[in-house]
C-alpha positions as a Markdown table, in Angstrom:
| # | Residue | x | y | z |
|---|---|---|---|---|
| 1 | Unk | -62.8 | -61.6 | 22.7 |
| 2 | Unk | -59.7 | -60.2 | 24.2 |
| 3 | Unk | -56.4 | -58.8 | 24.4 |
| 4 | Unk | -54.0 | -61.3 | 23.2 |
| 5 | Unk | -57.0 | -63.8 | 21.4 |
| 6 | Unk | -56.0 | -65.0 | 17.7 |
| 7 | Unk | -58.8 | -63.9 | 15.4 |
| 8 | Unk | -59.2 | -64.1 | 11.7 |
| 9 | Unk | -59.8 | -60.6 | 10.3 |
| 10 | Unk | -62.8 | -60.6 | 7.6 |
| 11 | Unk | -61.5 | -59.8 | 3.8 |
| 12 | Unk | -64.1 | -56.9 | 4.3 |
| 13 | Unk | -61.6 | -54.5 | 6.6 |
| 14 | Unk | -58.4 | -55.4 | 5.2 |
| 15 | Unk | -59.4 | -55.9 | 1.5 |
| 16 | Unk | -57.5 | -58.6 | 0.8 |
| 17 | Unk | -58.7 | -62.1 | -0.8 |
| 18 | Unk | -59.2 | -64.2 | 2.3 |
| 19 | Unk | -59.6 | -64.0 | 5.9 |
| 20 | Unk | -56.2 | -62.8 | 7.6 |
| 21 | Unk | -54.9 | -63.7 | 11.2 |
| 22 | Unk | -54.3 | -61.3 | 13.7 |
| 23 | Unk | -53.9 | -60.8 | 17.6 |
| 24 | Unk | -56.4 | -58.6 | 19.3 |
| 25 | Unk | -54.9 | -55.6 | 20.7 |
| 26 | Unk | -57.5 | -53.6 | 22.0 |
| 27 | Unk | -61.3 | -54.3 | 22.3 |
| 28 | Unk | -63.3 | -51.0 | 23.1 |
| 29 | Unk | -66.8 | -50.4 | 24.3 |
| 30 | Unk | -67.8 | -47.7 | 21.9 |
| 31 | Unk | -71.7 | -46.5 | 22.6 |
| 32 | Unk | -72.4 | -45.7 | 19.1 |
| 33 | Unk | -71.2 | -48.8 | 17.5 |
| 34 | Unk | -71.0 | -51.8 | 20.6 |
| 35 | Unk | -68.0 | -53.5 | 20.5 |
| 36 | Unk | -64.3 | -52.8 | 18.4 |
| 37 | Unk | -61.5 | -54.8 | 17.9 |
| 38 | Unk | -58.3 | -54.0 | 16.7 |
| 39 | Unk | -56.0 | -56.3 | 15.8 |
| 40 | Unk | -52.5 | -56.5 | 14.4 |
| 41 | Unk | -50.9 | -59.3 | 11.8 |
| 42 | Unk | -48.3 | -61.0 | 12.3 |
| 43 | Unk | -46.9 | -58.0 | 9.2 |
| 44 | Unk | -47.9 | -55.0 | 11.8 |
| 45 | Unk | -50.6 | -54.0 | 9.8 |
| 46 | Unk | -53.2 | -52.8 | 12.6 |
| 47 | Unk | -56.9 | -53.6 | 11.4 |
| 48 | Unk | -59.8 | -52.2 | 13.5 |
| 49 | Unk | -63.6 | -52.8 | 13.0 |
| 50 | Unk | -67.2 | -54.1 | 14.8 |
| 51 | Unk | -66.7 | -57.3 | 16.5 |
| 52 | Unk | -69.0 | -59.3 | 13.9 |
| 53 | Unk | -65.8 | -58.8 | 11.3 |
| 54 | Unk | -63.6 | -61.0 | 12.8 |
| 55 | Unk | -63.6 | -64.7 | 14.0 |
| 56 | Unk | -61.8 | -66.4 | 17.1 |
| 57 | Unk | -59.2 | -68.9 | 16.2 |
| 58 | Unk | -59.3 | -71.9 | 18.2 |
């Protein structure tokens, strides 16, 4: 993934019912973790997690 990709954001980081779209914003190396996205809805609600929690939308 990368800055600017639509992704679905899992229900698991933004505790809602279903799967939420978003646009990656940032996608960091972090050693500890491997890779984070953070992504922002189309509400500005800015959602940021391991890359396994969201899905590219095609």
């Amino acid at each position: 993934m990368k800055t600017g990709d639509n992704v679905l954001i899992s229900p698991e980081v933004t505790h809602k019912s279903d799967w939420t779209q978003g646009t990656v914003i940032d996608v960091e190396a972090n050693p500890f973790v491997g890779t984070v996205i953070s992504a922002e809805t189309p509400s500005g609600e800015i959602y940021f997690d391991k890359e396994y929690q969201f899905k590219p939308v095609f």
